[in-house]
N, CA, C and O atoms as a GROMACS GRO file, in nm:
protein
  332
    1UNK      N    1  27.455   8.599  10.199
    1UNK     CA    2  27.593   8.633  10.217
    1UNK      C    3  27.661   8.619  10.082
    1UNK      O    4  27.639   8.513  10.024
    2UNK      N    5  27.749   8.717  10.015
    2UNK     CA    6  27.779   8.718   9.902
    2UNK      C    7  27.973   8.728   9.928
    2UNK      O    8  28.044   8.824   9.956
    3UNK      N    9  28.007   8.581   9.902
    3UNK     CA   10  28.165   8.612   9.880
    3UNK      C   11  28.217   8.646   9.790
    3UNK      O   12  28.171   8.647   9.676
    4UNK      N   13  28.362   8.692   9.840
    4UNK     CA   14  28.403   8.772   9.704
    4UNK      C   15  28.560   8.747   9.708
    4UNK      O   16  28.623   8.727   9.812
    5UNK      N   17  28.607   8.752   9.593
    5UNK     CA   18  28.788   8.711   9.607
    5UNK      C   19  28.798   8.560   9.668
    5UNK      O   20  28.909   8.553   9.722
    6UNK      N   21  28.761   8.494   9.675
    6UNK     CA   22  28.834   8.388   9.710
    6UNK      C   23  28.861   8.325   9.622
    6UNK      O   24  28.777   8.317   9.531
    7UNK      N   25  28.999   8.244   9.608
    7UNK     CA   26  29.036   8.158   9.460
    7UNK      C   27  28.934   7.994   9.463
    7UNK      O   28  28.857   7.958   9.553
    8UNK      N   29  28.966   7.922   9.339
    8UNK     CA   30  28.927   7.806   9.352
    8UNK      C   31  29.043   7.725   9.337
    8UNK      O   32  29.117   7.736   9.239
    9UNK      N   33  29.068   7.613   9.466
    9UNK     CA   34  28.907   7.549   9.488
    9UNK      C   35  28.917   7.598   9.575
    9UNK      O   36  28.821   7.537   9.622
   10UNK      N   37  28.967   7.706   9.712
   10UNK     CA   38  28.899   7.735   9.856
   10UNK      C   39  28.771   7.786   9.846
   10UNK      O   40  28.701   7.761   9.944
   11UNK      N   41  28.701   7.876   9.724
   11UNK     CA   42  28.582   7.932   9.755
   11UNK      C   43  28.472   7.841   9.756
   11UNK      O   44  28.373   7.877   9.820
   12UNK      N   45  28.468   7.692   9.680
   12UNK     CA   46  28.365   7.602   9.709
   12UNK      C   47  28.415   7.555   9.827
   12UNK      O   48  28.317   7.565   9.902
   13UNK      N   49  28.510   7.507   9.895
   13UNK     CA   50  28.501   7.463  10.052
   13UNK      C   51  28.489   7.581  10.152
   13UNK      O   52  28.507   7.573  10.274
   14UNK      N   53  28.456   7.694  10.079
   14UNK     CA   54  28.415   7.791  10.181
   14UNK      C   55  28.264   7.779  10.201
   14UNK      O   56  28.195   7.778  10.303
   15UNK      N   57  28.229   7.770  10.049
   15UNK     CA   58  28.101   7.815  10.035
   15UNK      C   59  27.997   7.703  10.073
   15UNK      O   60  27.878   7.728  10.089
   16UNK      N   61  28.062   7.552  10.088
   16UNK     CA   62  27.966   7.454  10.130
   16UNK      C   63  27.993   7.432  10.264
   16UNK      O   64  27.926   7.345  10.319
   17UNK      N   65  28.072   7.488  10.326
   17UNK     CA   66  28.097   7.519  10.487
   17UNK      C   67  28.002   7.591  10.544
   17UNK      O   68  27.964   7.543  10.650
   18UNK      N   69  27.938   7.710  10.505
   18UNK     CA   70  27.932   7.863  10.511
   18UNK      C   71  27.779   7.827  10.485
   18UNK      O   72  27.697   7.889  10.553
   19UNK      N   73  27.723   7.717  10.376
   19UNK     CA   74  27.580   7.639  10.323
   19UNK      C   75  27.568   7.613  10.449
   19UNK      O   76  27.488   7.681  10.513
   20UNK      N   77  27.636   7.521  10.507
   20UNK     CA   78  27.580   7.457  10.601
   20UNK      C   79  27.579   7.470  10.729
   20UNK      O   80  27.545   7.388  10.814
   21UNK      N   81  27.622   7.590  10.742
   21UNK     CA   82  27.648   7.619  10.902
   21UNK      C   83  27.549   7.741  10.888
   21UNK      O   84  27.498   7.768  10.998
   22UNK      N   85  27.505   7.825  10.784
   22UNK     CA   86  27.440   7.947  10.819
   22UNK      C   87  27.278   7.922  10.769
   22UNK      O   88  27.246   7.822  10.705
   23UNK      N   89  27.221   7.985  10.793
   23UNK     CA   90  27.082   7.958  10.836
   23UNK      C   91  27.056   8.070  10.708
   23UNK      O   92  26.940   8.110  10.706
   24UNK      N   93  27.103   8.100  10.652
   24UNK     CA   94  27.107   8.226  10.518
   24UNK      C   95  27.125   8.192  10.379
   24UNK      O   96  27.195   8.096  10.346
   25UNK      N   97  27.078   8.250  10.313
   25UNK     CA   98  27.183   8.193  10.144
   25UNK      C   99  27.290   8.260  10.145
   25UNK      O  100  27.298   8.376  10.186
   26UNK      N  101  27.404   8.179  10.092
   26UNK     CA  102  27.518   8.193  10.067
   26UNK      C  103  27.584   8.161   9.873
   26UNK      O  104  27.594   8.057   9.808
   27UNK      N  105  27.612   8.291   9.843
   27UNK     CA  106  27.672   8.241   9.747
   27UNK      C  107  27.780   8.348   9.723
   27UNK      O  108  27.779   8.462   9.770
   28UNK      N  109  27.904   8.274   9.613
   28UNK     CA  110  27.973   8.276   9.572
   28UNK      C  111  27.984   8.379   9.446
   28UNK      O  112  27.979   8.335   9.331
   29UNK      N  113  27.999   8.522   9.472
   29UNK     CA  114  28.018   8.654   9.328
   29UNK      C  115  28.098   8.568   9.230
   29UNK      O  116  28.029   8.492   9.163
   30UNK      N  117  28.216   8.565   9.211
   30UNK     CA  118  28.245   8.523   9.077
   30UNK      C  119  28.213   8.388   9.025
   30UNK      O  120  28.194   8.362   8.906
   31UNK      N  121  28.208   8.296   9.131
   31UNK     CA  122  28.157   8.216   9.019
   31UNK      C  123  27.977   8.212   9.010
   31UNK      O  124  27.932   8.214   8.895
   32UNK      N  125  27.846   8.204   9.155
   32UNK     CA  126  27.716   8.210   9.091
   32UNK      C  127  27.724   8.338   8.983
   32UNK      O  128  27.698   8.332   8.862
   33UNK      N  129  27.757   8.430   9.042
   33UNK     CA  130  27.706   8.561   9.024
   33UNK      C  131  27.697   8.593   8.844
   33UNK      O  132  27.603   8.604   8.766
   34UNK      N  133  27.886   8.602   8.826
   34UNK     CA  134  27.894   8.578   8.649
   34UNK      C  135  27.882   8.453   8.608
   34UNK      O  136  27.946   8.439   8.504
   35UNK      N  137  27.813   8.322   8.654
   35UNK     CA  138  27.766   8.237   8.582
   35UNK      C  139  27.614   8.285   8.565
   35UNK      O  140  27.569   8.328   8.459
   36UNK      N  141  27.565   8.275   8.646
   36UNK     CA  142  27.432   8.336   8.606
   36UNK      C  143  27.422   8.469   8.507
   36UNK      O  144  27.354   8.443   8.408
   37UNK      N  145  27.462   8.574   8.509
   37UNK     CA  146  27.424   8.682   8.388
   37UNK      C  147  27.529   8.581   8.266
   37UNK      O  148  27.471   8.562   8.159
   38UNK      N  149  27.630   8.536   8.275
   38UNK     CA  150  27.655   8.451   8.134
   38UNK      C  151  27.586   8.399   8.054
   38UNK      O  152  27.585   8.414   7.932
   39UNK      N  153  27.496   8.307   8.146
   39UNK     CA  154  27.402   8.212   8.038
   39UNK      C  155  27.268   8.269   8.087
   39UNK      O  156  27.185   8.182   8.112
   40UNK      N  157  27.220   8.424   8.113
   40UNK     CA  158  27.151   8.490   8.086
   40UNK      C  159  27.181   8.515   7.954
   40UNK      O  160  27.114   8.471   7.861
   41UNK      N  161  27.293   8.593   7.940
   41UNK     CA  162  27.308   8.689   7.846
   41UNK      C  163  27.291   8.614   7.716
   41UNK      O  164  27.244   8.669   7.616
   42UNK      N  165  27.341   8.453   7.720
   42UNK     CA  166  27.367   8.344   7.639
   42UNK      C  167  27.276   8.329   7.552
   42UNK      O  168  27.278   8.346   7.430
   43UNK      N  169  27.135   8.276   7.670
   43UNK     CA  170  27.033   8.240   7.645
   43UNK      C  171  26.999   8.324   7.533
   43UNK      O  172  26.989   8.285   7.417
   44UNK      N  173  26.981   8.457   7.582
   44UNK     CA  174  26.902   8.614   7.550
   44UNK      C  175  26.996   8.636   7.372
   44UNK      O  176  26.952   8.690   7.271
   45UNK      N  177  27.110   8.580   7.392
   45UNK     CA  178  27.147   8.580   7.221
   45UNK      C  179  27.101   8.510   7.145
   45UNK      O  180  27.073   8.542   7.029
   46UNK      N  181  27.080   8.384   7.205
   46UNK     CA  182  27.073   8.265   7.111
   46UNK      C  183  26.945   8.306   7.082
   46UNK      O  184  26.937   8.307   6.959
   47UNK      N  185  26.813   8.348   7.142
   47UNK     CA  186  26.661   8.385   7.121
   47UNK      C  187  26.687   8.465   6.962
   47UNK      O  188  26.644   8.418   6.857
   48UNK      N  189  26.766   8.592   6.974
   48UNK     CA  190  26.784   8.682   6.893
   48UNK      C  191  26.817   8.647   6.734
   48UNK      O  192  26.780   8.681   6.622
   49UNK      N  193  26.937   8.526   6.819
   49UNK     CA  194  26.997   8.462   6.686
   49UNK      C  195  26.936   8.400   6.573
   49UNK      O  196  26.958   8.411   6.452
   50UNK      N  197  26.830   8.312   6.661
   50UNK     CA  198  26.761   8.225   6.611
   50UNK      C  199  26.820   8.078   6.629
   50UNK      O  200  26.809   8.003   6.533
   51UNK      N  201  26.875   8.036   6.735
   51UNK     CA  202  26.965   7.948   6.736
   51UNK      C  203  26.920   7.863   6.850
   51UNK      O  204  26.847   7.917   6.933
   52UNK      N  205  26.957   7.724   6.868
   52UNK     CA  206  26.947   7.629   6.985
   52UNK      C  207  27.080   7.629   7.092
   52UNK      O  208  27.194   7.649   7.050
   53UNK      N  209  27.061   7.612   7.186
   53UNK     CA  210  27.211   7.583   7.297
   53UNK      C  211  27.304   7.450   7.225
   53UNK      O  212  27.426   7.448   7.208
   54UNK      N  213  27.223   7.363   7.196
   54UNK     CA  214  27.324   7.226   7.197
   54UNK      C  215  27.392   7.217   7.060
   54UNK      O  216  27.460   7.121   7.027
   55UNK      N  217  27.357   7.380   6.941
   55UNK     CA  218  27.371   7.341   6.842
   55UNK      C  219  27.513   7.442   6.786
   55UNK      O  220  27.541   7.444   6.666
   56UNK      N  221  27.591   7.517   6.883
   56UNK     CA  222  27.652   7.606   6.907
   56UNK      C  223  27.791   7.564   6.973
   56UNK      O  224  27.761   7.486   7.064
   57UNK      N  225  27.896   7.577   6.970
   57UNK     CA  226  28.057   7.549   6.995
   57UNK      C  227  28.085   7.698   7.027
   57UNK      O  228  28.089   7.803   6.964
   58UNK      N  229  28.106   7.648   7.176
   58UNK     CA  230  28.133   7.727   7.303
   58UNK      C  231  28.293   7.702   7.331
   58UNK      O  232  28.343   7.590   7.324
   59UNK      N  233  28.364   7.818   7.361
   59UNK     CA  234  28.481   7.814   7.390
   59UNK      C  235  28.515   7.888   7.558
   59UNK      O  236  28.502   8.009   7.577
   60UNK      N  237  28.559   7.793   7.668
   60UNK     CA  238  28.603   7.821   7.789
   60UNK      C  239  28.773   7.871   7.806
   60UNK      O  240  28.863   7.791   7.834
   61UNK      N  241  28.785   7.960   7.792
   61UNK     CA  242  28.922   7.979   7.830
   61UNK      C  243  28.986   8.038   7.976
   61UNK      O  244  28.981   8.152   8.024
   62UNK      N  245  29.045   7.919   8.026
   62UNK     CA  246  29.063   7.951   8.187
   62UNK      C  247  28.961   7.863   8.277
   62UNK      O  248  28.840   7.855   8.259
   63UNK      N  249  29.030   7.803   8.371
   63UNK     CA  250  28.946   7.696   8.440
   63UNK      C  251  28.941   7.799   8.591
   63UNK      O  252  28.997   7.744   8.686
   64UNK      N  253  28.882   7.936   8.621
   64UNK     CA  254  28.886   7.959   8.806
   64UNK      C  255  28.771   7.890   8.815
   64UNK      O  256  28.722   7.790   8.763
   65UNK      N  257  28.726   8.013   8.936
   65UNK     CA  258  28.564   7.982   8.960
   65UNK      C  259  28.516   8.014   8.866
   65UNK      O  260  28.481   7.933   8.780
   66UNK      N  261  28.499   8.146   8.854
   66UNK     CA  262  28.393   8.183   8.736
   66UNK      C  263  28.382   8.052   8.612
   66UNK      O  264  28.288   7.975   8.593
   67UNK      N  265  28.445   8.056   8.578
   67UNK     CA  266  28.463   7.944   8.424
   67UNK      C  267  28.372   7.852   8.498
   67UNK      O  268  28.250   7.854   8.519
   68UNK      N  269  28.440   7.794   8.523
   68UNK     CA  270  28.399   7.658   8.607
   68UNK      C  271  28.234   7.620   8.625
   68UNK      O  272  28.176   7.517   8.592
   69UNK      N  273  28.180   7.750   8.692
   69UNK     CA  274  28.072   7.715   8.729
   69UNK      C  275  27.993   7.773   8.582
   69UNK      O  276  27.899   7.702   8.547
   70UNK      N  277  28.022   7.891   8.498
   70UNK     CA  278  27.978   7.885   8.396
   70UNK      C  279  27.964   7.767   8.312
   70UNK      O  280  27.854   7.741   8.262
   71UNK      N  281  28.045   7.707   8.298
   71UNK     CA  282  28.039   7.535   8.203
   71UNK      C  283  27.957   7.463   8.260
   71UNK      O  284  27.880   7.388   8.199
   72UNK      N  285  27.962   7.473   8.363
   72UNK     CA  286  27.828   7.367   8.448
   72UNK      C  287  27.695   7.426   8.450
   72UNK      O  288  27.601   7.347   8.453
   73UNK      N  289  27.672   7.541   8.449
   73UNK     CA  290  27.506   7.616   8.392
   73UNK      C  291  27.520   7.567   8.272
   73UNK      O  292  27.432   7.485   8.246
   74UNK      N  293  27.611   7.587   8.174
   74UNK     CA  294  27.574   7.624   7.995
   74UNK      C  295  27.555   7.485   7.973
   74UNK      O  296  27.470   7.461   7.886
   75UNK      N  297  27.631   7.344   8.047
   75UNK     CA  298  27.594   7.233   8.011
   75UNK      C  299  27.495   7.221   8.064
   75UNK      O  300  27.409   7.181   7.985
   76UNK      N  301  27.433   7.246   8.239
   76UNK     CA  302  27.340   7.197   8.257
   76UNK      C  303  27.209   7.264   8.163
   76UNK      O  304  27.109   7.195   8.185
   77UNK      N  305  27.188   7.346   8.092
   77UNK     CA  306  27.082   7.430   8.023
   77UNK      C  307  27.126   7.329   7.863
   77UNK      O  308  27.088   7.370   7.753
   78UNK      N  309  27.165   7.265   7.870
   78UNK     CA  310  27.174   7.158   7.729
   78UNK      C  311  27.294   7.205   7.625
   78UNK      O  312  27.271   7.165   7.511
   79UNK      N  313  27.385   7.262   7.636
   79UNK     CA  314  27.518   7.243   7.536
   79UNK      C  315  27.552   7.132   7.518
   79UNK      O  316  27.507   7.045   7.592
   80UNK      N  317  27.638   7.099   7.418
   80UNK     CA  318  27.685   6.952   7.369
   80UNK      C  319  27.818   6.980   7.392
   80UNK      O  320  27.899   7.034   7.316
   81UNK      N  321  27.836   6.927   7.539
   81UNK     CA  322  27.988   6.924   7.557
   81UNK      C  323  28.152   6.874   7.475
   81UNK      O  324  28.270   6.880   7.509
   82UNK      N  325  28.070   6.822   7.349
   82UNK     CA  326  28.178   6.773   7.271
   82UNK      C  327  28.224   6.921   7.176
   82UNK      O  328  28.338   6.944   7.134
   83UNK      N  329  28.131   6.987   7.163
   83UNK     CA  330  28.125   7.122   7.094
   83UNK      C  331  28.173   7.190   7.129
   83UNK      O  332  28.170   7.301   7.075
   0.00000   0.00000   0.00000
């Protein structure tokens, strides 16, 4: 099940409602959806670049979903959140 438009925070209390009541995967378009091709695309530069994740100063502008869950892939894949 793929939602779409809902703001944050209702789309995570939709979406861990929606986890747990449906017998399906459930996720969330703007924020899994463009977090995932983000730190695809991320990854796929930094290879090119020649560069490491944690060694790079990342700029988030705008806290919705999308953002949100992007910062939490790019940290969880090793950025240095002070950066």
């Amino acid at each position: 099940m793929n939602l779409e438009d809902i703001s944050q925070p209702n789309c995570y209390k939709v979406l861990d409602t929606l986890r747990e009541a449906c017998n399906i995967p459930v996720w969330h378009d703007d924020a899994q959806g463009t977090g995932s091709v983000t730190l695809a695309g991320l990854i796929n530069a930094l290879r090119i670049a020649g560069k490491e994740i944690r060694n790079i100063k990342i700029v988030f502008y705008g806290a919705g979903a999308s953002n949100t869950t992007i910062a939490r892939l790019i940290l969880a894949d090793g950025a240095d959140p002070e950066k």
